[in-house]
N, C-alpha and C positions, 0 to 999 in steps of 0.2 A: 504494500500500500504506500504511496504517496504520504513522503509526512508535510505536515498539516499545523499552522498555530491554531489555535484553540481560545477563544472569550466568549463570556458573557455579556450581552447588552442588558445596561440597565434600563433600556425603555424604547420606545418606538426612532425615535430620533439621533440615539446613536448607532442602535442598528442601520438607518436607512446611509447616514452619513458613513459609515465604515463599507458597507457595499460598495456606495458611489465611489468611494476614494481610489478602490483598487479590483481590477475586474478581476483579480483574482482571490477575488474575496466569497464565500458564499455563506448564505443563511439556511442554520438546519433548527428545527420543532422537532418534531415526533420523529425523525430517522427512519423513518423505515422504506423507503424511497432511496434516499442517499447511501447511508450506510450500502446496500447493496451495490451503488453505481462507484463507492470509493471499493469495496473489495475489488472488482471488476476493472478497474483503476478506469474506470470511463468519465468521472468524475475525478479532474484531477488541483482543489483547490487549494491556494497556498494559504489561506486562514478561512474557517469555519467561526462563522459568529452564533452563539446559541441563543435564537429567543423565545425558548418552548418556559422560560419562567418572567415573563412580562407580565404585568398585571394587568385585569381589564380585558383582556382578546378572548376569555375563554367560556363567556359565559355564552349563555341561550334565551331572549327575550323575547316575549309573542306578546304583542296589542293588538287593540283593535284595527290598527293598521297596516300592521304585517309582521314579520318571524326577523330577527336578525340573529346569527350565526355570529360569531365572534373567531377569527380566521384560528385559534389554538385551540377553539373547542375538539373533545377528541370525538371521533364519529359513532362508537358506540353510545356516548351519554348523549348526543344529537337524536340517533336512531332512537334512544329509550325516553325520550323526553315527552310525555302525555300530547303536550303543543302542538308537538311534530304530528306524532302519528292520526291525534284528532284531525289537525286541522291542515296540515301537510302530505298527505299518505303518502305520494308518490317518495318525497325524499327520505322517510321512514326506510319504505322500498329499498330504493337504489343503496340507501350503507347498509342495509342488512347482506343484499346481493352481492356486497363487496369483500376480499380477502378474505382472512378469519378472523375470527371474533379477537384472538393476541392481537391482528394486527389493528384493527379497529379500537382495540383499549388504548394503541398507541398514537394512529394515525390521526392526523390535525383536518380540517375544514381547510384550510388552507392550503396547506402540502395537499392534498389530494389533488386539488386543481391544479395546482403545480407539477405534479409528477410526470416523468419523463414515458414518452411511448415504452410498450413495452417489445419493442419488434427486435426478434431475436440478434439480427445483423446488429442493429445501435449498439447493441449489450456485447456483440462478439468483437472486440479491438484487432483483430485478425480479419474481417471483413471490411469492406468499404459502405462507408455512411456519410451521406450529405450534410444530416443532421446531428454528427457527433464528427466529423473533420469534412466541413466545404469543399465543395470540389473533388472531394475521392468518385463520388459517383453513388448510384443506388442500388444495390446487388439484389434487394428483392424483387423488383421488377422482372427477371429475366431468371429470378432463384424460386424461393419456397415463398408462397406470396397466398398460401390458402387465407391466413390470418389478416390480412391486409385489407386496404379501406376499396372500397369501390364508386366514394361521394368524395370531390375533394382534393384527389389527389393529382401531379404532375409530374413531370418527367425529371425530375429530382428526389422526389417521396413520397409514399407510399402505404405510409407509418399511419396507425388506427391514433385515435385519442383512446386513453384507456383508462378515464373516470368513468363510472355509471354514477355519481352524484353530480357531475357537470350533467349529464343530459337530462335530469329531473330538472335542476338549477334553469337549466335554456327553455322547458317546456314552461317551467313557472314564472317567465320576465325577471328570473333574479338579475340584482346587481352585484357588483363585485366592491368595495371600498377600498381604497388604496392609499397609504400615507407615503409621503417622501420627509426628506429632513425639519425640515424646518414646520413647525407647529402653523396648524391652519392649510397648506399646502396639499391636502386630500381632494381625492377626483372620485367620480361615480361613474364606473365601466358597467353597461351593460352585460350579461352574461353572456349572451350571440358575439358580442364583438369583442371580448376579451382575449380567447382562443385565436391566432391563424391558421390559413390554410398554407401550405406549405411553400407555393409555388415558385418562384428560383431560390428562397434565403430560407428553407428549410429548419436550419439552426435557429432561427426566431418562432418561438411558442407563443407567443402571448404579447401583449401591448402595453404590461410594466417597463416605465423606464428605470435608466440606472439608480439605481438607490430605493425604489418605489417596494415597498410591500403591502400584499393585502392583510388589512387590521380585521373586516368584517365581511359576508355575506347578507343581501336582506330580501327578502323576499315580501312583494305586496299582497297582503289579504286580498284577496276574490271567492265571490262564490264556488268558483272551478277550481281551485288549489285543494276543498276539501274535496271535490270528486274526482282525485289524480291515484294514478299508478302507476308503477314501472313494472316492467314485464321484461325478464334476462333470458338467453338459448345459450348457450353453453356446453362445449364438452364434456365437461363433469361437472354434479352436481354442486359441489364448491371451490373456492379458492381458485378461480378460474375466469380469464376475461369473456365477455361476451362475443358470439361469434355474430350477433345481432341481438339489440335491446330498443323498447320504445319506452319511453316515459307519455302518458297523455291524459288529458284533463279535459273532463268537460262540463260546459252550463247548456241544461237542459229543463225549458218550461214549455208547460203545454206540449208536450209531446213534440217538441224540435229545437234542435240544437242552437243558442245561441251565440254561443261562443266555445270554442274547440282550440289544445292547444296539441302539437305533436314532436317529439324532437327523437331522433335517434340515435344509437350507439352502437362502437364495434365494426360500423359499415363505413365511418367518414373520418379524416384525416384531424375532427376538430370535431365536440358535439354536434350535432345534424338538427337545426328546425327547420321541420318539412312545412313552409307556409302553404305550397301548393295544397297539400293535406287538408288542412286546416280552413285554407276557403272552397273546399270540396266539402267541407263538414258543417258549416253555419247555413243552415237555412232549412236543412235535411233533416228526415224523421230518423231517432238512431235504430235504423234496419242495416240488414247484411249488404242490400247492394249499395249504401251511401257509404257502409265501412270500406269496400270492397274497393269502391271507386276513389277514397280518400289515403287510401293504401297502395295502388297504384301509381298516383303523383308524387307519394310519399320519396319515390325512387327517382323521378325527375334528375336528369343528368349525370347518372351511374353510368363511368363504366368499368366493369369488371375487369380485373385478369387472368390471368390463363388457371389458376388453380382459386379463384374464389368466387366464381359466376352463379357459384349457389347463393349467393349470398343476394342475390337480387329479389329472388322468392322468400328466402329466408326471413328478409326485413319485412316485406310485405305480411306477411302469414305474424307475426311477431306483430304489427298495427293492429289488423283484423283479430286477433285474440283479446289485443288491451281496451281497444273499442268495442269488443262484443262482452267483453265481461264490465266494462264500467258503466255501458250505454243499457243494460237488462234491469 
């Protein structure tokens, strides 16, 4: 392993200043993300700043106007939190769907969304990856690509997102909170736009800038947030990414849908809102052929490759389930 200096921030503002200062600086929480990528030396930083003991980031607060997430909350006390699962279902869902239960007592709200693809080339330093050294090139493409995105991706990479709580987070209009150094200095990132898409710069995830970390998640009360769920297909029953997942929500009076939300996982380079889906779904009675037909668009602009073309069907059948069991 890479050695490494080692501190603690005392607070949100020397953490963000000690990142900005030196790019080779990173910030770890929960570890369980990192730790793996420094064995693997794929992660190769010359100080680690720890601010898994900040105060304030780790609580869970629900009002009458929405849920905020505190980015150190760990994802099991998210998941078992009454707020959540009453009036959240879907993100209940998606961290239970997630790793094991060890890693969930560990892992953060924030780290989650943060975490690096999990596409085996990134991880193997013997192979060539765009997105862990630019410019080497993308070995899955033309290698082992069953697990790979089919929404998304570009002739650089090819790499899944592999939160299933980002793709609840994107069906529910969450926002993301982001602080930088200097006090007052926070922005409010939509969850859709938070994530990139890969397309020539690969190596950029996300729309934090230097120094920037996320302090909080918030999500807005709606009537449709209580009637959401995620729904995961997977290899094996657990500890296992999605080979296709949907998160989806819907408001339903009078027997038609008035507002519908869809996002997917497992299938796109970054979480996937299927909007097409979603205005295939508002105005419709919830029957089979409006799911049918909202599931179909759901896939809009896929394209597959050579070993993951199942996945086209896969995603669709994965909507039509989440919609036939939310909408009965």
């Amino acid at each position: 392993m890479h050695p490494f200096t080692y501190l603690r921030a005392r607070d949100v503002q020397q953490a963000s200043a000690l990142a900005a200062q030196d790019r080779g600086t990173e910030l770890i929480a929960g570890g369980t993300d990192m730790l793996q990528l420094l064995k693997d030396d794929v992660r190769r930083p010359e100080r680690l700043v720890d601010i898994g003991g900040l105060t304030g980031l780790a609580s869970v607060e629900a009002t009458a106007s929405g849920l905020r997430l505190g980015a150190l909350a760990r994802m099991s006390d998210v998941a078992d939190n009454p707020a959540v699962r009453d009036g959240y279902p879907a993100i209940a869902e998606a961290l239970l769907a997630s790793a094991s239960p060890q890693v969930r007592n560990m892992a953060t709200i924030g780290g989650n969304l943060l975490q690096r693809t999990r596409c085996p080339y990134f991880r193997d330093t013997a192979t060539s990856c765009n997105k862990r050294e630019p410019g080497s090139g993308c070995a899955a493409i033309g290698g082992e690509n069953r697990l790979h995105a089919i929404l998304g991706g570009s002739a650089h990479c090819v790499a899944t997102h592999a939160s299933d709580l980002a793709v609840a987070l994107a069906a529910l209009d969450a926002v993301v909170v982001a602080e930088g150094a200097n006090a007052g200095s926070g922005r409010r990132i939509p969850l859709v736009d938070f994530h990139l898409v890969p397309g020539d710069t690969p190596q950029r995830e996300n729309v934090l800038q230097d120094g920037e970390l996320i302090v909080a998640v918030e999500v807005p009360a709606a009537a449709l947030t209580r009637r959401s769920l995620y729904r995961k297909v997977r290899d094996r029953a657990s500890f296992e990414f999605a080979l296709a997942s949907a998160a989806v929500a819907l408001e339903i009076d009078g027997g038609v849908i008035h507002q519908a939300r869809v996002a997917l996982g497992g299938v796109g380079t970054k979480p996937w809102r299927a909007y097409e889906a979603e205005r295939a779904l508002v105005g419709a009675t919830p029957r089979s052929a409006a799911f049918e037909a909202a599931a179909s668009r759901a896939v809009d602009g896929a394209k597959p490759l050579e070993q993951n073309g199942f996945k086209l069907e896969l995603a669709q059948r994965v909507v039509i389930r989440a919609l036939t069991t939310l909408g009965a």
